[in-house]
N, C-alpha and C positions, 0 to 999 in steps of 0.2 A: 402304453403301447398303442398308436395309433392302427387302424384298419381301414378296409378300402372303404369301409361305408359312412366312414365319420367325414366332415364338410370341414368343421372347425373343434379345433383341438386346442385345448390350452393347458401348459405343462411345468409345474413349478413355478408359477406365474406372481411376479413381489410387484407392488407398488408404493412408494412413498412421498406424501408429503410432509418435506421436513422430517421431522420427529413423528408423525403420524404416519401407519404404515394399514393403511387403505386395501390393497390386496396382501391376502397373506397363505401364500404355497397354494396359490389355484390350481387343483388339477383337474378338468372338464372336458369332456368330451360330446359334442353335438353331432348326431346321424343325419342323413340326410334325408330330407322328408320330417324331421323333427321338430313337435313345437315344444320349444324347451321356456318355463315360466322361473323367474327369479325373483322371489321375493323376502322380504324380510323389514325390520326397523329403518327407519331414514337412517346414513351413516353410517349404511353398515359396507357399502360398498359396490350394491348394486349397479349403479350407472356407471360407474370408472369401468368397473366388468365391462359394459355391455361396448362402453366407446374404445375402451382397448383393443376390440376387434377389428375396428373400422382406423384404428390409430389416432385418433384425433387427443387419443391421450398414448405416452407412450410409457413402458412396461423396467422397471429396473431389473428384473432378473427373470431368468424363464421363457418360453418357446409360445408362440403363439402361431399355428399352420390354419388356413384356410383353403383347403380343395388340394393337401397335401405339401402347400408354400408358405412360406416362413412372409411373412409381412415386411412388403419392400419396406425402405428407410423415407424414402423425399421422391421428387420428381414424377416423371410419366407412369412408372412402375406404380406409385403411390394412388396416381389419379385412376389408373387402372382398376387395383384392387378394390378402391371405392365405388367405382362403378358397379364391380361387382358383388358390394357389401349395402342393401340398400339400410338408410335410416330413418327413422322416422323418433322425431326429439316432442319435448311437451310442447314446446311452441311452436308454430306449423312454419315458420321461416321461408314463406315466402314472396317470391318480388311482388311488391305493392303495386310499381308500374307497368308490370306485363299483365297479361289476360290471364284466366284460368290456362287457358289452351299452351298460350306460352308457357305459364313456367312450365306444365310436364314435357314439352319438345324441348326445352333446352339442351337438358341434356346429352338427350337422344341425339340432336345435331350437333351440338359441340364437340361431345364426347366419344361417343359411337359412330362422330361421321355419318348418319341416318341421312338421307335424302330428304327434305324437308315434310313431301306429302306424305312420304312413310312413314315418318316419324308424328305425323299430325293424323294421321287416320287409324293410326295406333293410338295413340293421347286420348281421341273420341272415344276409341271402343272398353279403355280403361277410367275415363268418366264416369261413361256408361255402368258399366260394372262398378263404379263404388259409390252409384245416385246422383251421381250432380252433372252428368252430362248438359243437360239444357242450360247449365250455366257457365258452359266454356266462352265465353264470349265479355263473362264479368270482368269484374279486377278483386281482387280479394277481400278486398274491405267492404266489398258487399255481398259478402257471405258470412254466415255465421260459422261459429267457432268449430261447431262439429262436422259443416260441409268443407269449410279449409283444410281439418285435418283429413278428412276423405281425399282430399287434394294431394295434398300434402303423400300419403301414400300411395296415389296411382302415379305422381310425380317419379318415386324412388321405385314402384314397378314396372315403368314404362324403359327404366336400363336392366332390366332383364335379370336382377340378380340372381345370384346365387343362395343367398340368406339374406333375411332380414331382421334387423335388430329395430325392437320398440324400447325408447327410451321410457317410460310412463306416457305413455301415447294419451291418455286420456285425463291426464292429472290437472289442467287447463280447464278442462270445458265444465260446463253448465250441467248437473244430472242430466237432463232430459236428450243431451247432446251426446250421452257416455253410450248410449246403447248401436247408436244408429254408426258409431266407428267403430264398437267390439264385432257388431254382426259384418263389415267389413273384413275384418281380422281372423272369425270364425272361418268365413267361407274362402278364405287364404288357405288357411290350415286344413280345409278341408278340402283343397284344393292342390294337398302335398307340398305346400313352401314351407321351408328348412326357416322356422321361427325361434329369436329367442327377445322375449319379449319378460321389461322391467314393469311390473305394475302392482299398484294395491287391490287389483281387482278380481276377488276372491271367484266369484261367478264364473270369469274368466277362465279363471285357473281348472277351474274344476272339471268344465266341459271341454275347453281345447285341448289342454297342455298334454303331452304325451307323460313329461315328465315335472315336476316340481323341484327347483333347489331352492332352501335358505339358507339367508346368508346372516352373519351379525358381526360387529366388530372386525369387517374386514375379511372374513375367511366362510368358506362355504360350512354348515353346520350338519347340514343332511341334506340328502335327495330322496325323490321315492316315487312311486306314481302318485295321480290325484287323491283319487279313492283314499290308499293309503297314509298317503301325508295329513289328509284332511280328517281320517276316523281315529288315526292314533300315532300322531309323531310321536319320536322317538327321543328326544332332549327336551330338558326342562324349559329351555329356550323357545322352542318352536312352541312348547304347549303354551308359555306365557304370550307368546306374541299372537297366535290362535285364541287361548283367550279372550284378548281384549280387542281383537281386531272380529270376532266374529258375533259377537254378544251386539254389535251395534249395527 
């Protein structure tokens, strides 16, 4: 049953490729204000999860509502919704030949119609905010990997989402690159954005997430808070994957 406070709802939710059946009877529910963390074994499903919301992949069976509406099909409706689903993928994907400063006003004027300098003096002051301001005037290939992906998510906050999905935001970069995009991410969530972010990154999980799900073989296994997920999951599954995920 959905309620007024959930943003994104996802309901009997099937996936298949082929013979492989990737999502299996999602049912999810994400609040508003919520940082929701997903994790679990490569393969198990996580990321098709996270891009089903944004539809870049689409759903064989089952209901997926964001902000109370059902996920247009194609066209303007589509490009809408995306606007309002910000993403952020492991590769930061963007234009080589624009500035830093262009690509986050792209979309803002494309899409949202933004007047050029309000949409450019917006772009500055979310720079600003994720450290790389003084380098809007680059081109991306002369940034390093963890100020691109810094990029890369003031790019997708500069259209003003609703939520935002991390695909393994951090799975890309160099250790030493991994901190300086989580404490980005941190001061998101502590800043009330509606997160549901796919990562191996335990540290993450423990201080942001409001909530923890894993997943394996396609299908959500448990949820729970941090705290609790982390001192005593509840399936043999989570424990193995805790296990051998936390011992190193």
């Amino acid at each position: 049953m959905t309620s007024q406070s959930d943003l994104v709802t996802l309901e009997g939710v099937q996936k298949w490729y082929g013979d492989l059946h990737v999502l299996q009877d999602i049912n999810l529910s994400i609040q508003r204000g919520e940082v929701l963390v997903v994790i679990g074994p490569s393969g198990s499903g996580k990321s098709t999860l996270c891009r089903t919301i944004n539809r870049l992949e689409t759903i064989d069976e089952g209901t997926i509502l964001v902000d109370g509406q059902p996920l247009p099909q194609e066209g303007k409706a589509l490009a809408a919704h995306r606007a309002d689903v910000g993403m952020v993928f492991q590769s930061f994907n963007l234009f080589a030949h624009k500035t830093i400063l262009e690509n986050v006003t792209l979309g803002p004027i494309k899409v949202r119609k933004q007047p050029k300098a309000e949409a450019e003096q917006k772009a500055k002051e979310l720079l600003d905010r994720v450290g790389v301001g003084h380098q809007a005037a680059k081109y991306p290939a002369q940034l390093s990997g963890g100020q691109q992906q810094r990029v890369a998510i003031a790019r997708a906050l500069a259209m003003d989402p609703k939520v935002m999905l991390f695909d393994e935001p951090t799975s890309a970069l160099d250790p030493e690159m991994i901190k300086e995009v989580l404490d980005v991410m941190v001061d998101l969530a502590e800043r009330g954005m509606t997160m549901i972010v796919v990562t191996h990154e335990m540290g993450f999980a423990r201080t942001a997430a409001n909530r923890v799900v894993f997943m394996a073989d396609g299908a959500i296994v448990e949820e729970a808070e941090p705290e609790t997920f982390f001192t005593n999951p509840q399936s043999d599954r989570a424990k193995d994957f805790l296990g051998k995920i936390l011992k190193h």
